[in-house]
mmCIF file of the N, C-alpha and C atoms, coordinates in Angstrom:
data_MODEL
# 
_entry.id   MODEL 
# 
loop_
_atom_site.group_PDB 
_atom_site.id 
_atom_site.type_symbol 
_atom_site.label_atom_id 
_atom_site.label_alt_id 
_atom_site.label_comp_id 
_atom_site.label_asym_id 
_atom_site.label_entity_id 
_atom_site.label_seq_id 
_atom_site.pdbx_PDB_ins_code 
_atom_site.Cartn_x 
_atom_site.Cartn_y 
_atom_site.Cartn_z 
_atom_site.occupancy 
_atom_site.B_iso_or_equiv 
_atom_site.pdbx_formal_charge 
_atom_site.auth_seq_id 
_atom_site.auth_comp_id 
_atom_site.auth_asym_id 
_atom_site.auth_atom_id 
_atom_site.pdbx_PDB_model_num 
ATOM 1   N N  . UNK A 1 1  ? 145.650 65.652 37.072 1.00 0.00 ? 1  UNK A N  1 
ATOM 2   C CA . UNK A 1 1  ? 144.839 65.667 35.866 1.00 0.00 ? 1  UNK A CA 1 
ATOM 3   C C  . UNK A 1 1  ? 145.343 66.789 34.962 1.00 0.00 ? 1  UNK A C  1 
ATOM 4   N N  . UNK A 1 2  ? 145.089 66.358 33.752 1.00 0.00 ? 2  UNK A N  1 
ATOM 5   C CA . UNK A 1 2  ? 145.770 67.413 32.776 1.00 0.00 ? 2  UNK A CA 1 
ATOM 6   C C  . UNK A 1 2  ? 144.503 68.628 32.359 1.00 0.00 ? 2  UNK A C  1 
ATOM 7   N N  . UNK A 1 3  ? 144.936 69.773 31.541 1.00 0.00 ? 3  UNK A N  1 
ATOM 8   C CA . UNK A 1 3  ? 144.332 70.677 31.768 1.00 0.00 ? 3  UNK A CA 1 
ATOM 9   C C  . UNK A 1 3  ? 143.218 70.515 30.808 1.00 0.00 ? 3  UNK A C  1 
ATOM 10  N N  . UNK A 1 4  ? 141.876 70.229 30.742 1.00 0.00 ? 4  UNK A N  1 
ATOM 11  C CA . UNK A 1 4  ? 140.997 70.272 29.726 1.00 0.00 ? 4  UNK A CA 1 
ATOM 12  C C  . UNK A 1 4  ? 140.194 68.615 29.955 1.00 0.00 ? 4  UNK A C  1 
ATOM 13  N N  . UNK A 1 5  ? 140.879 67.701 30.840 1.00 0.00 ? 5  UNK A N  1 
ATOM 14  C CA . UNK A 1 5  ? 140.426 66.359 31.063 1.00 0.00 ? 5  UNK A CA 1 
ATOM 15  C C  . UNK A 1 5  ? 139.151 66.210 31.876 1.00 0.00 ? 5  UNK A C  1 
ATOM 16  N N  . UNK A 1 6  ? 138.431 65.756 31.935 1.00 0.00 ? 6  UNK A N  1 
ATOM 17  C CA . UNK A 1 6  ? 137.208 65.598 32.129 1.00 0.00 ? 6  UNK A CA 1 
ATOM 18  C C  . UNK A 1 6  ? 137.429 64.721 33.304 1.00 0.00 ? 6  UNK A C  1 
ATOM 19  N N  . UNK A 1 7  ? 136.718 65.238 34.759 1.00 0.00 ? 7  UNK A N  1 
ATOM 20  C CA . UNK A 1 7  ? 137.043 64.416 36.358 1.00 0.00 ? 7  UNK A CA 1 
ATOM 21  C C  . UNK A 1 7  ? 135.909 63.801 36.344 1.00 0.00 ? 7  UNK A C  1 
ATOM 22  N N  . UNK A 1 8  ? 134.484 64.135 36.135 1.00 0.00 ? 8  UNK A N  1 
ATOM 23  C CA . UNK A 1 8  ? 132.879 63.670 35.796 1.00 0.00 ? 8  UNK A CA 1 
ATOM 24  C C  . UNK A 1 8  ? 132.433 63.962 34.766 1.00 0.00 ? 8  UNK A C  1 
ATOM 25  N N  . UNK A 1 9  ? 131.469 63.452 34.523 1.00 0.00 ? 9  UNK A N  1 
ATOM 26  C CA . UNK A 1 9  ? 130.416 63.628 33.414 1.00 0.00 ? 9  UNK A CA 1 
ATOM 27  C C  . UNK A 1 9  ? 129.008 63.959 33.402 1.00 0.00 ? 9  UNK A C  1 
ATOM 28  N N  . UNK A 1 10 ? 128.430 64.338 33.507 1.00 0.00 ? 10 UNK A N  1 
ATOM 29  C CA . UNK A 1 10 ? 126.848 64.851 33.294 1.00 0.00 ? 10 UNK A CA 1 
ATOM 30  C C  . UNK A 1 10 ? 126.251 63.650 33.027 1.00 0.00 ? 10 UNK A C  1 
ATOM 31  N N  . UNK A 1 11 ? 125.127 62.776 34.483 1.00 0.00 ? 11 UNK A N  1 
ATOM 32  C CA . UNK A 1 11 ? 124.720 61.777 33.730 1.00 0.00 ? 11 UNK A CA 1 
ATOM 33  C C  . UNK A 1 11 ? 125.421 60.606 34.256 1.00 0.00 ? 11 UNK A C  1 
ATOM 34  N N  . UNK A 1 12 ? 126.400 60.431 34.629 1.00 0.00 ? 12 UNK A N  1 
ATOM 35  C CA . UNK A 1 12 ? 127.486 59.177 35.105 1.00 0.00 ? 12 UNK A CA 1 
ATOM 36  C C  . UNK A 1 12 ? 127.247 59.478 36.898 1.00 0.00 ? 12 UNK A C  1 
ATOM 37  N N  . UNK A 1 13 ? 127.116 57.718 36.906 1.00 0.00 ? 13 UNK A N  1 
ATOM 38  C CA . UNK A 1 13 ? 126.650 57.263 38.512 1.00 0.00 ? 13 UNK A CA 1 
ATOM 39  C C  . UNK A 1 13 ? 128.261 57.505 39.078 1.00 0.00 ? 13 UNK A C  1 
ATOM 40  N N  . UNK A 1 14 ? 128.135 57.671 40.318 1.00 0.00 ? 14 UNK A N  1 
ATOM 41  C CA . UNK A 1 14 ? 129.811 57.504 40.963 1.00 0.00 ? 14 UNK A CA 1 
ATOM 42  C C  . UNK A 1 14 ? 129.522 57.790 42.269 1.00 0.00 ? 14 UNK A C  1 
ATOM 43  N N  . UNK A 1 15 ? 130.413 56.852 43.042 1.00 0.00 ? 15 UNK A N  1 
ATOM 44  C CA . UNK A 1 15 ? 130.227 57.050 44.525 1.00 0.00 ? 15 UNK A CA 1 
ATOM 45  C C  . UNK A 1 15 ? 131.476 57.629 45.235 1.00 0.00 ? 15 UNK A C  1 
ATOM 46  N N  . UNK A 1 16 ? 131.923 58.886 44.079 1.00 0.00 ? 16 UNK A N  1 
ATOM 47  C CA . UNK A 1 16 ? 132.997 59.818 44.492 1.00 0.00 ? 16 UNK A CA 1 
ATOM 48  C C  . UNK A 1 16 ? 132.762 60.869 44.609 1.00 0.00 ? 16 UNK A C  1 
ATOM 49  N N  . UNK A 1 17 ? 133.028 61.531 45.845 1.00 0.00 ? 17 UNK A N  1 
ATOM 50  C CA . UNK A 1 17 ? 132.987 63.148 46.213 1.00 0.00 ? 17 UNK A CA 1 
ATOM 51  C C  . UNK A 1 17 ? 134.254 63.315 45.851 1.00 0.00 ? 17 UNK A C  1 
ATOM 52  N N  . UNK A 1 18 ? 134.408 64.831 45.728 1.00 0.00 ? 18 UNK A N  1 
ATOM 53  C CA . UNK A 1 18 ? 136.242 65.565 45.192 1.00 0.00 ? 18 UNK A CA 1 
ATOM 54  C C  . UNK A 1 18 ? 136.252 66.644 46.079 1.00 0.00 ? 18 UNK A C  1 
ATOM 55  N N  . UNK A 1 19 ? 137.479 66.730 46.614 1.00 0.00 ? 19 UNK A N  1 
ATOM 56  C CA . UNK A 1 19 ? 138.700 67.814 47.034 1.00 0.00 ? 19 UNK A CA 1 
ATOM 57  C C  . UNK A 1 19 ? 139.443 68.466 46.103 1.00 0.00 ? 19 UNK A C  1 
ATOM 58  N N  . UNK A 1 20 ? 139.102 69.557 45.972 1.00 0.00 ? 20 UNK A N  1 
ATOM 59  C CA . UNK A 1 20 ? 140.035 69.857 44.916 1.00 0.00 ? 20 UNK A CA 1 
ATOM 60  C C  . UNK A 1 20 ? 140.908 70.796 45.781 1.00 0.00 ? 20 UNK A C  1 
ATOM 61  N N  . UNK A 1 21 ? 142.153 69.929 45.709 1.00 0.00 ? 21 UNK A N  1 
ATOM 62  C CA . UNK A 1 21 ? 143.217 70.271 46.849 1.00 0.00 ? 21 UNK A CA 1 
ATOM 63  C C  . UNK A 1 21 ? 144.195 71.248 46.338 1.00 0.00 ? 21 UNK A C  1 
ATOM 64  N N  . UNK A 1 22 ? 144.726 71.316 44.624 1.00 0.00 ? 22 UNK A N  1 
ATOM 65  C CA . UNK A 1 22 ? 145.406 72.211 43.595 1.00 0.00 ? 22 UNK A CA 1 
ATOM 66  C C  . UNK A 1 22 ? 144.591 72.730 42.707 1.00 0.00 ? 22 UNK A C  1 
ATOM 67  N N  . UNK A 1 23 ? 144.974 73.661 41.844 1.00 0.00 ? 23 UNK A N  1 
ATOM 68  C CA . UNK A 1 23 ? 144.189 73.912 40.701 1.00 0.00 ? 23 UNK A CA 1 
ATOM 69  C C  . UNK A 1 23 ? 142.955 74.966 40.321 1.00 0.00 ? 23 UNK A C  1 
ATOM 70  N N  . UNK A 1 24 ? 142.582 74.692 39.181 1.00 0.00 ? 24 UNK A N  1 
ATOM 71  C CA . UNK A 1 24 ? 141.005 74.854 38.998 1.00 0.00 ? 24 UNK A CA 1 
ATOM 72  C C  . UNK A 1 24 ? 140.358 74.122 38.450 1.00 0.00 ? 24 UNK A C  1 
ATOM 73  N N  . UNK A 1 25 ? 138.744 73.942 38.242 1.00 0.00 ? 25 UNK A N  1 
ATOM 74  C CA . UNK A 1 25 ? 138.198 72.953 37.918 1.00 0.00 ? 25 UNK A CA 1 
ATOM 75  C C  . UNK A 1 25 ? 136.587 73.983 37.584 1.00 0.00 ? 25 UNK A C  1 
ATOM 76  N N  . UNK A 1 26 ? 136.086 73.528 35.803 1.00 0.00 ? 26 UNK A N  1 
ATOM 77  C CA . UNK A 1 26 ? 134.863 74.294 36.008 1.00 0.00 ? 26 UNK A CA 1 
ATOM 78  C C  . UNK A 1 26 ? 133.755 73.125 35.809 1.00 0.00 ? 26 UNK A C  1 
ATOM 79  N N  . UNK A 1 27 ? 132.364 73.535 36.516 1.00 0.00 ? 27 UNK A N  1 
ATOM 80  C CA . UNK A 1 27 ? 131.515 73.085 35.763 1.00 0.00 ? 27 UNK A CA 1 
ATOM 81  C C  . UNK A 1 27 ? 130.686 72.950 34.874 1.00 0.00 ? 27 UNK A C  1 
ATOM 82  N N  . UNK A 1 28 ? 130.422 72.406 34.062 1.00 0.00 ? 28 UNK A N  1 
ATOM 83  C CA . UNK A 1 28 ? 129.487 72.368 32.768 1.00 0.00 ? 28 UNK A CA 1 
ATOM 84  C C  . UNK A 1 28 ? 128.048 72.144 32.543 1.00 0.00 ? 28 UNK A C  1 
ATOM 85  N N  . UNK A 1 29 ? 126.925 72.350 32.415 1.00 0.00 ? 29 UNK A N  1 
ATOM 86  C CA . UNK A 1 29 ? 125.895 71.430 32.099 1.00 0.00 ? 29 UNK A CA 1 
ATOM 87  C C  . UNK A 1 29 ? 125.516 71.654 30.604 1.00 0.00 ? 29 UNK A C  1 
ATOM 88  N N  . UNK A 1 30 ? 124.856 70.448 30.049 1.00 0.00 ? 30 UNK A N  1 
ATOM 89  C CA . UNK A 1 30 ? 124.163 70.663 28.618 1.00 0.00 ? 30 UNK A CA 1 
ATOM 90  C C  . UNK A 1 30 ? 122.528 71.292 28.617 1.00 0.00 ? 30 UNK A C  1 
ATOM 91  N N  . UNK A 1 31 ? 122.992 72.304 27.808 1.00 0.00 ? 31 UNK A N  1 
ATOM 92  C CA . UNK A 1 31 ? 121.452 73.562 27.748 1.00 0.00 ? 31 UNK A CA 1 
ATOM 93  C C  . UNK A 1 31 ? 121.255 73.794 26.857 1.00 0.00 ? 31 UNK A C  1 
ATOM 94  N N  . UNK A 1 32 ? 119.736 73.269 26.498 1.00 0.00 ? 32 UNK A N  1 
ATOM 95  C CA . UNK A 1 32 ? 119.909 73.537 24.685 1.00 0.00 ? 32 UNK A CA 1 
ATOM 96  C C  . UNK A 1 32 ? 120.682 72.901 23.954 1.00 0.00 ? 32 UNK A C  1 
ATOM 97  N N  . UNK A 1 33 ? 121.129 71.962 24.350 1.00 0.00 ? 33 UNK A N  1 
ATOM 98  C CA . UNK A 1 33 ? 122.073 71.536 23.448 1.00 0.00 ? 33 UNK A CA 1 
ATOM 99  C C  . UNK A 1 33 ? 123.885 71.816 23.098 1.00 0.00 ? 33 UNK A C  1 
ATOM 100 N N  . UNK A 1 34 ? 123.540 72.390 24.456 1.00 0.00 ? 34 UNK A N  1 
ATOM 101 C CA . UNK A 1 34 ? 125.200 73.223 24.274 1.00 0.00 ? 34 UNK A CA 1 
ATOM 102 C C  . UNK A 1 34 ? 125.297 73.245 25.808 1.00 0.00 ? 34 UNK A C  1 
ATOM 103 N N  . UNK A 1 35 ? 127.045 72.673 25.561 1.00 0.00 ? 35 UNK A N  1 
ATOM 104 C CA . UNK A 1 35 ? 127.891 72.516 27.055 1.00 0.00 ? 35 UNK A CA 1 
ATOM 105 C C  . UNK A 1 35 ? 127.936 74.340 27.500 1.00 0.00 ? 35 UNK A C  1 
ATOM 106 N N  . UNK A 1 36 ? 127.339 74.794 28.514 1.00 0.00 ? 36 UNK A N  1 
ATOM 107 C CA . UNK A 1 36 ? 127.706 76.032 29.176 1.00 0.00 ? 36 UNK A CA 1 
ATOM 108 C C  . UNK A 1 36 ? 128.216 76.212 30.661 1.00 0.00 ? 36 UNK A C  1 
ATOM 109 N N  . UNK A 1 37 ? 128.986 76.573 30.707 1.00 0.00 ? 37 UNK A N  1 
ATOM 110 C CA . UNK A 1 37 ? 130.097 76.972 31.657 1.00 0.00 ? 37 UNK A CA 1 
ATOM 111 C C  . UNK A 1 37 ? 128.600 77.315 33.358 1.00 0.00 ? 37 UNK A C  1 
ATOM 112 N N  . UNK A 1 38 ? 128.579 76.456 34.416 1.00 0.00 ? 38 UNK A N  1 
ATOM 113 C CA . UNK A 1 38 ? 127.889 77.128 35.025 1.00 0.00 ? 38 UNK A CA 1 
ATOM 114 C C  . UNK A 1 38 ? 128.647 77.080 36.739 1.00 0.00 ? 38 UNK A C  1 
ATOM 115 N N  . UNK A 1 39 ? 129.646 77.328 36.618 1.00 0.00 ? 39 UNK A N  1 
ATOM 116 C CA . UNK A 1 39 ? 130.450 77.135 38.522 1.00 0.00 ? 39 UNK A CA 1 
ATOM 117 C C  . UNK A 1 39 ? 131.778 76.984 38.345 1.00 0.00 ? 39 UNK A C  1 
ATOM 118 N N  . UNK A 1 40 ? 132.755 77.444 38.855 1.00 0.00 ? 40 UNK A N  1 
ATOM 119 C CA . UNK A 1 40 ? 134.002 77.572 38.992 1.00 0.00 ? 40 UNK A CA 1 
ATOM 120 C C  . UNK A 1 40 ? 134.813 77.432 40.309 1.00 0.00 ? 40 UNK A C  1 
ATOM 121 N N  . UNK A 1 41 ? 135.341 76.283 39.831 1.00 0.00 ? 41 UNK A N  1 
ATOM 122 C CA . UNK A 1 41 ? 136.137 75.491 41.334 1.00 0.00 ? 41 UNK A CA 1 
ATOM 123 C C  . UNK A 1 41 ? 137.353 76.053 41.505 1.00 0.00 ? 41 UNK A C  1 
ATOM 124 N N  . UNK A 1 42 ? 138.489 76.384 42.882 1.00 0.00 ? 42 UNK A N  1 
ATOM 125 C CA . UNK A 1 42 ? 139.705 76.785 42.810 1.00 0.00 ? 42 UNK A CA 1 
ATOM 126 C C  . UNK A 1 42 ? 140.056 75.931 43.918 1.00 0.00 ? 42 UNK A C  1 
ATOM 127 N N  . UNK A 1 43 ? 141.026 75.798 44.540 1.00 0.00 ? 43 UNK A N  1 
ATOM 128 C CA . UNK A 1 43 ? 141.703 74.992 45.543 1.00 0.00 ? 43 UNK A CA 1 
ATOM 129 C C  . UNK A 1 43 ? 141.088 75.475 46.983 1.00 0.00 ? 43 UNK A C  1 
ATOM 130 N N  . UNK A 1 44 ? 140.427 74.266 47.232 1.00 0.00 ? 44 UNK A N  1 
ATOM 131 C CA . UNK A 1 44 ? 140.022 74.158 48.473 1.00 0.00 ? 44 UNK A CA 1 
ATOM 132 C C  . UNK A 1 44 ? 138.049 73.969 48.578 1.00 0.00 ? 44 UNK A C  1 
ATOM 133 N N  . UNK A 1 45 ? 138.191 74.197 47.049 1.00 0.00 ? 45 UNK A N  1 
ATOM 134 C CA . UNK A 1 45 ? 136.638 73.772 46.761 1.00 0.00 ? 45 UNK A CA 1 
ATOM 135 C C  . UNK A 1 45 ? 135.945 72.641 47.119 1.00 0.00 ? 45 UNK A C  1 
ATOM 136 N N  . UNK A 1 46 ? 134.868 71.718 47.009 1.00 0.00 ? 46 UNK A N  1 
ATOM 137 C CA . UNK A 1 46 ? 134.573 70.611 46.625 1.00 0.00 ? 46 UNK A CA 1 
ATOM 138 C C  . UNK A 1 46 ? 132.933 70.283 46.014 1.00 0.00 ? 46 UNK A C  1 
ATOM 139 N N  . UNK A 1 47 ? 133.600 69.528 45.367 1.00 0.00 ? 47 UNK A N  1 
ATOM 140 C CA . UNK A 1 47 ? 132.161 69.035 44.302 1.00 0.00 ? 47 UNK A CA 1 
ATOM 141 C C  . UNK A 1 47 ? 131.483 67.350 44.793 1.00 0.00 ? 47 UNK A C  1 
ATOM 142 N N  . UNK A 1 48 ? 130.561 66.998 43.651 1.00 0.00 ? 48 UNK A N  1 
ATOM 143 C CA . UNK A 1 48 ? 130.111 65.561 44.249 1.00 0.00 ? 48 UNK A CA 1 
ATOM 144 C C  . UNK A 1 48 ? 129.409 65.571 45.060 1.00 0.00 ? 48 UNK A C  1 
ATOM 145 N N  . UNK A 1 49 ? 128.621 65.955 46.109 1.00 0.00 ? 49 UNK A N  1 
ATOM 146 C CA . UNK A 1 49 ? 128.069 65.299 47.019 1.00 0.00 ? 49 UNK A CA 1 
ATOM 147 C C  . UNK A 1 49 ? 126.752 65.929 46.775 1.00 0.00 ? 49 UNK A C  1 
ATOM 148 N N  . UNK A 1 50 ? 126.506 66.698 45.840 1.00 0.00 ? 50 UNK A N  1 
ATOM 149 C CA . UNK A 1 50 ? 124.433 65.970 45.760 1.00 0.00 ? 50 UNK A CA 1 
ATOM 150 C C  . UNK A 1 50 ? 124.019 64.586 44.753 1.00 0.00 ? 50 UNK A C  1 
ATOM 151 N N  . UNK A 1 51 ? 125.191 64.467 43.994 1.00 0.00 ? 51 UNK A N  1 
ATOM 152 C CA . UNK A 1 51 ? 124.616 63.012 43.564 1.00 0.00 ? 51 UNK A CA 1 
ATOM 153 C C  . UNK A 1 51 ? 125.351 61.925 44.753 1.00 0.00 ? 51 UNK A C  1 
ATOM 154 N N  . UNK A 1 52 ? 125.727 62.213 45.682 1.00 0.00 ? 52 UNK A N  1 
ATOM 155 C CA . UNK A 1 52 ? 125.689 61.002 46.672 1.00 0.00 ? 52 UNK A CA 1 
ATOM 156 C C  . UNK A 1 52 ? 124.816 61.248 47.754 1.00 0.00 ? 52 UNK A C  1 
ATOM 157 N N  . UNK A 1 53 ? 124.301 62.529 47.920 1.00 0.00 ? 53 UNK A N  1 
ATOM 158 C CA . UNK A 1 53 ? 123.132 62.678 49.035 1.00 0.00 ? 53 UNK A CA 1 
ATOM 159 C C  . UNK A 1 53 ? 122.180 62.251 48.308 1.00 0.00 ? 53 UNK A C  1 
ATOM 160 N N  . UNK A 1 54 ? 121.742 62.397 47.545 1.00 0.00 ? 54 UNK A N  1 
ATOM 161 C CA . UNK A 1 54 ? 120.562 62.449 46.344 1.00 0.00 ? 54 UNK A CA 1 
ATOM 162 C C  . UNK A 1 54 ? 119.802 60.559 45.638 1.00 0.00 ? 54 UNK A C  1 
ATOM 163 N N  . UNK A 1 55 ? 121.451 60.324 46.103 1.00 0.00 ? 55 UNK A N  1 
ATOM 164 C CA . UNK A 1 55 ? 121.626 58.864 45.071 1.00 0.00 ? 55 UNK A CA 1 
ATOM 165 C C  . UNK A 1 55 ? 121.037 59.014 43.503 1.00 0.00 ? 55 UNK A C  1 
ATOM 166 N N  . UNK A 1 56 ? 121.424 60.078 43.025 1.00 0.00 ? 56 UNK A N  1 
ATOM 167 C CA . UNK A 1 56 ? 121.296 60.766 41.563 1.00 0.00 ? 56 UNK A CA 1 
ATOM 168 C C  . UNK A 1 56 ? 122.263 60.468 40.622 1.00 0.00 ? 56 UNK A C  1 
ATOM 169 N N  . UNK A 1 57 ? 122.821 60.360 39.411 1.00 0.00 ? 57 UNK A N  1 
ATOM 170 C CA . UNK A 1 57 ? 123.783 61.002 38.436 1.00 0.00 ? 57 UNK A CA 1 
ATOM 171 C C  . UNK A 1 57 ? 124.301 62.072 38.570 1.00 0.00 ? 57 UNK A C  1 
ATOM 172 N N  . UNK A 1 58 ? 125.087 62.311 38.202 1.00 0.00 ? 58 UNK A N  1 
ATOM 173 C CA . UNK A 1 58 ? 125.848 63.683 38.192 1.00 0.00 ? 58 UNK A CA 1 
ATOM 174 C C  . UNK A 1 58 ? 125.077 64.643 37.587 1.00 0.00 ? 58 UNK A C  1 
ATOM 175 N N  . UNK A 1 59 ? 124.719 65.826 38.298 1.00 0.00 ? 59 UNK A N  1 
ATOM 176 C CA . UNK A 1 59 ? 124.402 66.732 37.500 1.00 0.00 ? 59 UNK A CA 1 
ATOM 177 C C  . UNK A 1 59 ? 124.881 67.729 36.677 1.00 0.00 ? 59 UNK A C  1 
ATOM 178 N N  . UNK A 1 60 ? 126.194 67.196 36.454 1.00 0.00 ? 60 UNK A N  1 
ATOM 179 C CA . UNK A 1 60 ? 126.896 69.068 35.578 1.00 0.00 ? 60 UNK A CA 1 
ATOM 180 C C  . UNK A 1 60 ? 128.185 67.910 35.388 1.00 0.00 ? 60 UNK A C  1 
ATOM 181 N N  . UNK A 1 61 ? 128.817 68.223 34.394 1.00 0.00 ? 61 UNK A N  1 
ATOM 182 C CA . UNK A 1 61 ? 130.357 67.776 34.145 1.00 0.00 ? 61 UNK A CA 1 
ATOM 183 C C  . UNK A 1 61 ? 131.438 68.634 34.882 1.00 0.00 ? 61 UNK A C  1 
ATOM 184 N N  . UNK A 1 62 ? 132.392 68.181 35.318 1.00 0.00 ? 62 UNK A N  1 
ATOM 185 C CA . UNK A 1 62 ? 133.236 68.857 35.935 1.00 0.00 ? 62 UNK A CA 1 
ATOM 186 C C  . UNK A 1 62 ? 134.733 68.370 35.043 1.00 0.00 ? 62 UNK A C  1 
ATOM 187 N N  . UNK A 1 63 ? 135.652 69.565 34.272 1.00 0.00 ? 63 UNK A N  1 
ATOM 188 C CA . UNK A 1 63 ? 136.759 69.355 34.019 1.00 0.00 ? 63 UNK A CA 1 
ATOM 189 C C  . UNK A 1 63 ? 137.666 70.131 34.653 1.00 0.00 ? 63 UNK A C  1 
ATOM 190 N N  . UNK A 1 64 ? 138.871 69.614 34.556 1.00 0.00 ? 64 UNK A N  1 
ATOM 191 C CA . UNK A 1 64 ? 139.899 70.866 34.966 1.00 0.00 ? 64 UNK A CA 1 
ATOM 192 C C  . UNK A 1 64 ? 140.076 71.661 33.932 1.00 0.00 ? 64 UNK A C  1 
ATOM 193 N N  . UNK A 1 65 ? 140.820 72.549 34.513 1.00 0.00 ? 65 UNK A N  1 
ATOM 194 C CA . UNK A 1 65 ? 141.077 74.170 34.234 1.00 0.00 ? 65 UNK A CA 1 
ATOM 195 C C  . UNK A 1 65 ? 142.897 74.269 33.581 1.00 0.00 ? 65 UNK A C  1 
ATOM 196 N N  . UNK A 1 66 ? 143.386 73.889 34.932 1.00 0.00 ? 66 UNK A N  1 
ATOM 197 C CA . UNK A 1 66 ? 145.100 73.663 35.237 1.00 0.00 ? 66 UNK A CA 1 
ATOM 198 C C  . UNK A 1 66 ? 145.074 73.015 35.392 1.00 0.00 ? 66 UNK A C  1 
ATOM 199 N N  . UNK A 1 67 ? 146.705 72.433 35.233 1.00 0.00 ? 67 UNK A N  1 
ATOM 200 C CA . UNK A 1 67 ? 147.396 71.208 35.371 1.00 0.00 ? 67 UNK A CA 1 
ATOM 201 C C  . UNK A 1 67 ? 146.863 70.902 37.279 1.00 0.00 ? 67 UNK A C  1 
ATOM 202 N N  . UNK A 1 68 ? 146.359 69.899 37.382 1.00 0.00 ? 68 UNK A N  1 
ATOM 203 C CA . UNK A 1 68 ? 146.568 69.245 38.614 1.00 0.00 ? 68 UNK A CA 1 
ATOM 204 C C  . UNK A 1 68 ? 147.946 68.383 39.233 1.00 0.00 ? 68 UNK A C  1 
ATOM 205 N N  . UNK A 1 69 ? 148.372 68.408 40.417 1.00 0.00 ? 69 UNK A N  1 
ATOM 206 C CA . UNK A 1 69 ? 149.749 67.955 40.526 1.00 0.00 ? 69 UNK A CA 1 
ATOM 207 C C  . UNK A 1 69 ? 149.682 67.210 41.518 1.00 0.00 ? 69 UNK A C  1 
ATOM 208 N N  . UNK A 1 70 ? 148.870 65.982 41.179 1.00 0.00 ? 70 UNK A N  1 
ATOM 209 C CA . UNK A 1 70 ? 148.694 64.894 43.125 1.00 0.00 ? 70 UNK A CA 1 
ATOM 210 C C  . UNK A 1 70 ? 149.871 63.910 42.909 1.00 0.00 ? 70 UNK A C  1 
# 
């Protein structure tokens, strides 16, 4: 994934958990009306799995940071 591309969305169903095996990756939520920075992923992290325990939407957007290289 390229650097600034969007892996989830805030709000979007998905029955994908992530490895984030390279890289970085932050998360986002909307507050007030404004995207704010709230968690910071680095290699060996992983995201996704309270909206699949939950059977929820995503709660926070997650983009990358750096170039990803799979």
């Amino acid at each position: 994934m390229e650097a600034g591309s969007y892996i989830c969305k805030e709000g979007d169903s998905s029955t994908n958990f992530y490895l984030l095996i390279e890289g970085e990756a932050c998360a986002q939520k909307l507050l007030e009306g404004v995207n704010k920075n709230v968690m910071d992923y680095k290699s060996g992290d992983y995201f996704g799995e309270l909206a699949l325990l939950n059977n929820q939407p995503r709660a926070a957007s997650i983009y990358a940071k750096v170039l990803f290289l799979w």
